[in-house]
Each structure stands twice: as C-alpha cells, then as structure tokens.
C-alpha positions in Angstrom: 0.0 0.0 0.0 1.3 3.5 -0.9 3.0 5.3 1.8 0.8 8.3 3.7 2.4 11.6 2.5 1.3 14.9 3.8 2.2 17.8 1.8 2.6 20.1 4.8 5.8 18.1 6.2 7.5 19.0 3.3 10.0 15.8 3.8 12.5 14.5 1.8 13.0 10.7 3.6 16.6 11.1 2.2 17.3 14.6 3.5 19.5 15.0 6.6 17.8 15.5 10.1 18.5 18.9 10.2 16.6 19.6 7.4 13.6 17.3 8.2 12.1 19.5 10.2 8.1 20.0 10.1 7.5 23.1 7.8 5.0 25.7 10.1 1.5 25.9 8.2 -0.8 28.3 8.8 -2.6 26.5 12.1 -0.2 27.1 14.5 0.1 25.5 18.0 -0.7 27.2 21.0 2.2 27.1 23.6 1.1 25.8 27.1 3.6 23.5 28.9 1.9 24.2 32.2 -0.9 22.0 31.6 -4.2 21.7 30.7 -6.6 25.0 30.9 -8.7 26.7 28.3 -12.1 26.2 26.9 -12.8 22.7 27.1 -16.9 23.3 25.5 -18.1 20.9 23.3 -18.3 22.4 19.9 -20.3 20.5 17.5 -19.4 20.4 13.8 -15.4 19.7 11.8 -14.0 23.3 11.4 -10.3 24.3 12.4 -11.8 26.9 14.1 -13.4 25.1 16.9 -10.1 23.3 17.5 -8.7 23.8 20.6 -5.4 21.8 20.9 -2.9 22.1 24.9 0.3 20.8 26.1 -0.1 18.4 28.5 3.5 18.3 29.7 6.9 19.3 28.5 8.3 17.6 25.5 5.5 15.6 24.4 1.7 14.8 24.7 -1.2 17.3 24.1 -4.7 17.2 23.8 -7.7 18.4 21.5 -11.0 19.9 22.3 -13.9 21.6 21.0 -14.1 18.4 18.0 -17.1 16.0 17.5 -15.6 13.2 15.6 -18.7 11.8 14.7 -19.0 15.1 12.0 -17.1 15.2 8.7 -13.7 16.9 9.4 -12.3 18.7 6.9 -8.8 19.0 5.6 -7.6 21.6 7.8 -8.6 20.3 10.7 -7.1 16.5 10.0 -4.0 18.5 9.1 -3.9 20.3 12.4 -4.6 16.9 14.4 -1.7 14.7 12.2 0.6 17.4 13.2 -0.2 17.7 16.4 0.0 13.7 16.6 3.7 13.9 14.6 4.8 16.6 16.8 4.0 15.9 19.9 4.0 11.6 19.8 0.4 11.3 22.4 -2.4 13.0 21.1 -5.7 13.1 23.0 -8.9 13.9 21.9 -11.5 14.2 24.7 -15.6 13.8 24.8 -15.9 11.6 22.1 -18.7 9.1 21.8 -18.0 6.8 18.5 -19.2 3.5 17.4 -16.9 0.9 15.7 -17.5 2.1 12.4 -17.1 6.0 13.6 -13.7 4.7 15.0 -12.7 3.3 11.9 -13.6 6.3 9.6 -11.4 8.5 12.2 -8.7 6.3 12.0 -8.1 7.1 8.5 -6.8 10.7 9.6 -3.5 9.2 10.7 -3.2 6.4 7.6 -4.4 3.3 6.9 -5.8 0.9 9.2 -4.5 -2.5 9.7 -6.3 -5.8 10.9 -6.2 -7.4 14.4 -3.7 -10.4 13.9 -6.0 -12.5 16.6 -9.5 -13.2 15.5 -10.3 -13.1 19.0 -9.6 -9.3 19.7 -11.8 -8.2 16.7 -14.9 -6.7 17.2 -17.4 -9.3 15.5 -19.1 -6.2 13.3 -16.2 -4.5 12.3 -13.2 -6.9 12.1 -11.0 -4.1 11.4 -11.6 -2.9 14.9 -9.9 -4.6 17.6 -11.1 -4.4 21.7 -9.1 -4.3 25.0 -11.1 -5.8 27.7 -10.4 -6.7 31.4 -12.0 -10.0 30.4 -9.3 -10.9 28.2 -7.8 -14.4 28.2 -4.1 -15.7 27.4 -3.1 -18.6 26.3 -3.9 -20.3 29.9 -6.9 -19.3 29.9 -6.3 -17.1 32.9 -7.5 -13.5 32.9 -4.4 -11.0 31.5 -3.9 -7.4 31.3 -2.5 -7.2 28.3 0.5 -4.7 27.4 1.3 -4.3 31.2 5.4 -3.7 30.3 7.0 -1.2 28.7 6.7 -1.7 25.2 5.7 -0.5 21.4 3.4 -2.6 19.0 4.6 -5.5 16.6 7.6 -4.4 16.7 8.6 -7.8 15.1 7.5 -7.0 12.0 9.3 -5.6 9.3 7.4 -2.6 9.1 6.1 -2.5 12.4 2.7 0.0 12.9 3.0 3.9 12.8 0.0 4.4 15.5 -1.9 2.7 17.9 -5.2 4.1 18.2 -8.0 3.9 21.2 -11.1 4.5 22.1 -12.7 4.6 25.7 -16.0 3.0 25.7 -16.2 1.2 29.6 -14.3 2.2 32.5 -13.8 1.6 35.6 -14.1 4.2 38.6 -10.3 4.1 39.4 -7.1 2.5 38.3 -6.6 1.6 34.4 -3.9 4.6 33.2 -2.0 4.1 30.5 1.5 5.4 30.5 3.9 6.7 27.8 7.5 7.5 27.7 9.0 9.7 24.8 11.9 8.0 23.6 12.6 11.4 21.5 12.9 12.6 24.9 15.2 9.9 26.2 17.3 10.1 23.4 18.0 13.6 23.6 19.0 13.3 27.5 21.9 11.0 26.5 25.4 11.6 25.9 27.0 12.8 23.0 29.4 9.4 23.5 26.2 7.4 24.1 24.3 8.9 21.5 27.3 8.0 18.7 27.7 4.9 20.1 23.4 3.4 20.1 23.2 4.9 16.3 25.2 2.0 15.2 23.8 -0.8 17.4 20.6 -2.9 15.5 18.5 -5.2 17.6 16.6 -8.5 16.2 13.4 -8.2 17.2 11.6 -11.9 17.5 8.3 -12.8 19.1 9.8 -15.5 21.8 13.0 -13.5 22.5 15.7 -15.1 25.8 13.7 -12.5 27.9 10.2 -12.9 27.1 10.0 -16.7 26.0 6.1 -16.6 26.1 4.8 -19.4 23.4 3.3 -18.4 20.4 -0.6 -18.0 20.4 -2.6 -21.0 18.6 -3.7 -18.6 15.6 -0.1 -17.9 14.6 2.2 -21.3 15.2 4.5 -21.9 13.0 5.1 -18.4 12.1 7.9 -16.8 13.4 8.9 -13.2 12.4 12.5 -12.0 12.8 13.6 -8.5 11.8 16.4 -6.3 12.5 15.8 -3.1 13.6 18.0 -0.1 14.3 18.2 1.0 18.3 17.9 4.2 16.9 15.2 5.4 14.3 14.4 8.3 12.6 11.2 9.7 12.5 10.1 10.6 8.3 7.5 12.9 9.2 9.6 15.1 11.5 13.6 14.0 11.0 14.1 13.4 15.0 15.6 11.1 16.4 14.4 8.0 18.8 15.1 5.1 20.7 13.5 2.7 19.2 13.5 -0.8 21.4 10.9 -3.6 23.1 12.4 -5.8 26.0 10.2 -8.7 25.5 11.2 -8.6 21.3 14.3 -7.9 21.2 16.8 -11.1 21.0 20.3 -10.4 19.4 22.5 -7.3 18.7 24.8 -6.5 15.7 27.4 -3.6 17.3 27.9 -4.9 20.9 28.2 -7.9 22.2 25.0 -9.6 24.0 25.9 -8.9 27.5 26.8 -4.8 26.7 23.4 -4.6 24.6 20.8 -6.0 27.3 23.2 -3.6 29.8 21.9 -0.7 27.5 18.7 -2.0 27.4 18.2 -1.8 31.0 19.8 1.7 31.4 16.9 3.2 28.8 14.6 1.0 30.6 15.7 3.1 33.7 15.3 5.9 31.9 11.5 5.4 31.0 10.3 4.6 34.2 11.4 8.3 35.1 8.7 11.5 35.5 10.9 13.3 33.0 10.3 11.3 30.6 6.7 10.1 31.2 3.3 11.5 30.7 0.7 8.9 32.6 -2.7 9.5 30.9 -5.8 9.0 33.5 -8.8 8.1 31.0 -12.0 9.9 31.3 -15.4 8.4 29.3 -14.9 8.9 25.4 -11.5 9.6 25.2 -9.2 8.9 22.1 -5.6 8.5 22.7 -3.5 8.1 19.5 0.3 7.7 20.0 3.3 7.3 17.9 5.0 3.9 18.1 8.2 5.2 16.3 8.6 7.3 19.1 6.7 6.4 22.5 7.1 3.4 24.8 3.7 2.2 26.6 1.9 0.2 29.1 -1.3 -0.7 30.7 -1.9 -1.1 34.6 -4.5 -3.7 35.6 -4.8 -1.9 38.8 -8.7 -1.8 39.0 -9.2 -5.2 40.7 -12.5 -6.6 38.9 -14.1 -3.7 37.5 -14.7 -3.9 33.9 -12.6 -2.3 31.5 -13.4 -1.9 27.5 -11.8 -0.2 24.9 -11.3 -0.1 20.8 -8.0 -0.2 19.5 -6.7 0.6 16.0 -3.4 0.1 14.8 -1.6 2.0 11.9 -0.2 1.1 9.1 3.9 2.0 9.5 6.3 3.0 7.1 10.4 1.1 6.2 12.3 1.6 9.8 14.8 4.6 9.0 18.0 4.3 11.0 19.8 7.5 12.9 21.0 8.2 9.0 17.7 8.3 7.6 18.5 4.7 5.8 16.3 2.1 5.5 17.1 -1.5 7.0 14.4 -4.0 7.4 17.2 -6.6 7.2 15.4 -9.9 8.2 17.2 -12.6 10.0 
C-alpha cells in the first residue's frame, strides 16, 4: 500500500535531520507547557476553528477539544490533528462518543488501518476494529492485562505499525492509566558518546525472545517473524531522532556484544520509568488517545481489581524503519 504523504511536512525521507524539520502551516500551535486549561466546551461540527489543541507536559503529549468526531472533518482540521500527533507523539482527543465504524472512519486521519492479527480481539461487526477488555484471556486461559510492560506494538515485524489508536467505551471508577515514555525525549537526555555509540547498534526483534520466552498463540504457530531493527530510528515525518527498542522482542544485537546490549537496554529502561520522561494519561469516558510507536514506549496497569474495563484499539499502518542516517534497513534474519 502507498505510503501516507502529507504535503505540509514538506519531507525529503533522504534529506538529513537537520533539514527534516516539520515546515510551520498556517494552524499554528498554542504554547502551554503548564498543563491543561482553556475552553474545554463541546463544539459541534469539523471546522479548524473550533479546535482547541494544549500541552499536556513538556516535551510531548497534548490534547484536543472543542471536535465532534462523529462530523465530517475537513482538511484543515485532519491537518492540524496529524501534526499535532507527529509533533508531539500522544495526542488526545477528549468527549468523544464513537461506534466501531465512527472509530474506523477517524482512523483514516493518521493512515491506513490494519487488521487485528487475533481473530479473538476483533470486534465481530467491524473486524478491522480490535477491543481491550479486562475479560481478556491468554493462552492459559487465565484472565491477562494485556501490554502491562513497557513496550511498542509488533515491533517484530518488518514494518512494524506507525500508531496505535483507542477508544474509551467502559471504565472503571479508578485504576486503568496508560503510560507513555517519549523515547525522542530519552534520546535527547543522553550523551553525545552514548548517542554516537546506540546509532550504530541494531536489535533483532523476535516474538519469543531469551527474555520474554512466552509461546506463540494457537492462531499464529508456525510463524515466526525476525527483523532487525536499528536502536535508533528516525522519524520521516519530523527527521528526529528515537530510541527505538521492546524488551520482550528484542533477541540479538549487531554492534555490541549480547551482554553490553541487554546492559543498554536496562539503562533506557531506567530511563523510562522516570517523571521526565513520562506522561501517565488517566482516561475519562470517550476519550481517544493516539500515539506514535516510532517514538513512544507504553503500558497498561491492571490496577482496578475486577471492574470492567473496555476499549477499541486501532493500529496503523507504519512505514520502512529509517536508521539514525535516515536509511532504510528492514534486514530480516
């Protein structure tokens, strides 16, 4: 499938960082690192002008108001919110109320969907939507939270997604947040001598790596996915760097040696369990969170005892991994 292209970015993929920077249109973000404040009405209808779009911390993560997603948007508007999204890695959008097919449509503003791998996590009336549900099952038939490490999705694949999309339909009245690191931020906090040295290290991502050798679900045995993946990517829509890792995935290293590589592993891993680098999103009914997975490490917390928990996920079609030089790898193993 053709690659998403917006023609605000103004990207050359082969173009140095430096000069990969998002080109400013004429919607311009509003600067508030403090935290959220402003109108936060409900404004019916898709114009740019009822767009209201906040920081929700330094660095990364904002949200949008004054949007009913259920109305035709029009291009401005899914202009402002993909650049929002590519700027800032979390985007929230607040007071929603979509059905699957709603969710779908929506989804389209940040490229093209892709379908739930397990038939069981589809929603039976729109396959291309996938749930999250406190009455999920593993393999053992016990009850799972799933996602509850540090992670980013599929990253096993050779183009693993872009965005992971969802959609808060049940909740429960405490517990449940989601967090995200920015590992644009993490990279950024590290050593020139560091930086130099993790541009050159690749990773084999696997689905049964030596640290996470969970067996393969029922619907997939027999296929086995190995890619290697540079530690550090480059983001195409906005030229900046990112660690780009998954504990449980990753399996071998090309660069350094296996004992140095899970030692570096385990010093980012540090580094996103730290508030500087963390924005912890408490849900509120109809929220839509969409995040960058080129960019952002997340997890769930199943920390709402037996309360019942539902959400609709989307995930994103993604793009050829680009190195810290803007090069394309997707070697598989």
């Amino acid at each position: 499938m053709a690659e998403r292209r917006h023609g605000y970015l103004g990207q050359s993929l082969g173009a140095s960082p430096s000069d990969n920077r998002l080109r400013r249109s004429a919607f311009s973000l509003p600067r508030n690192d403090s935290g959220r404040s402003g109108d936060r009405s409900r404004r019916a209808g898709g114009s740019l002008m009822s767009l209201n779009i906040q920081h929700l911390r330094d660095g990364f993560a904002s949200e949008a108001t004054g949007i009913d997603l259920r109305q035709s948007q029009d291009d401005a508007t899914k202009e402002a919110l993909y650049k929002t999204f590519a700027e800032r890695s979390v985007l929230v959008i607040r007071d929603q109320k979509l059905d699957p097919a709603e969710f779908l449509d929506v989804s389209r503003i940040f490229g093209s969907p892709m379908l739930q791998s397990l038939e069981q996590f589809r929603v039976p009336e729109c396959p291309m939507v996938g749930f999250i549900s406190s009455r999920d099952k593993g393999t053992s038939g016990k009850k799972i939270t799933r996602g509850s490490n540090w992670h980013t999705d599929h990253s096993h694949t050779e183009t693993p997604p872009r965005a992971t999309i969802l959609h808060a339909v049940t909740l429960p009245s405490q517990g449940g947040d989601t967090q995200f690191a920015s590992m644009h931020l993490i990279y950024d906090a590290l050593s020139k001598e560091q930086q130099t040295l993790m541009d050159q290290i690749n990773c084999l991502h696997i689905w049964m790596s030596r640290r996470c050798p969970r067996p393969m679900p029922p619907a997939e045995d027999g296929f086995d996915p190995r890619y290697w993946h540079p530690l550090v990517r480059t983001n195409p829509d906005t030229g900046r760097k990112a660690i780009y890792m998954n504990t449980a995935r990753i399996d071998e290293f090309q660069g350094v040696d296996l004992e140095e590589g899970f030692d570096m592993l385990d010093l980012l891993m540090d580094m996103a369990d730290k508030p500087d680098f963390e924005y912890r999103h408490k849900w509120e009914d109809g929220d839509v969170v969409i995040w960058d997975n080129r960019a952002i490490l997340h997890q769930a917390n199943g920390d709402y005892g037996d309360e019942y928990r539902y959400l609709y996920r989307i995930i994103i079609e993604g793009e050829p991994v680009l190195n810290a030089n803007g090069e394309k790898l997707g070697e598989a193993a």
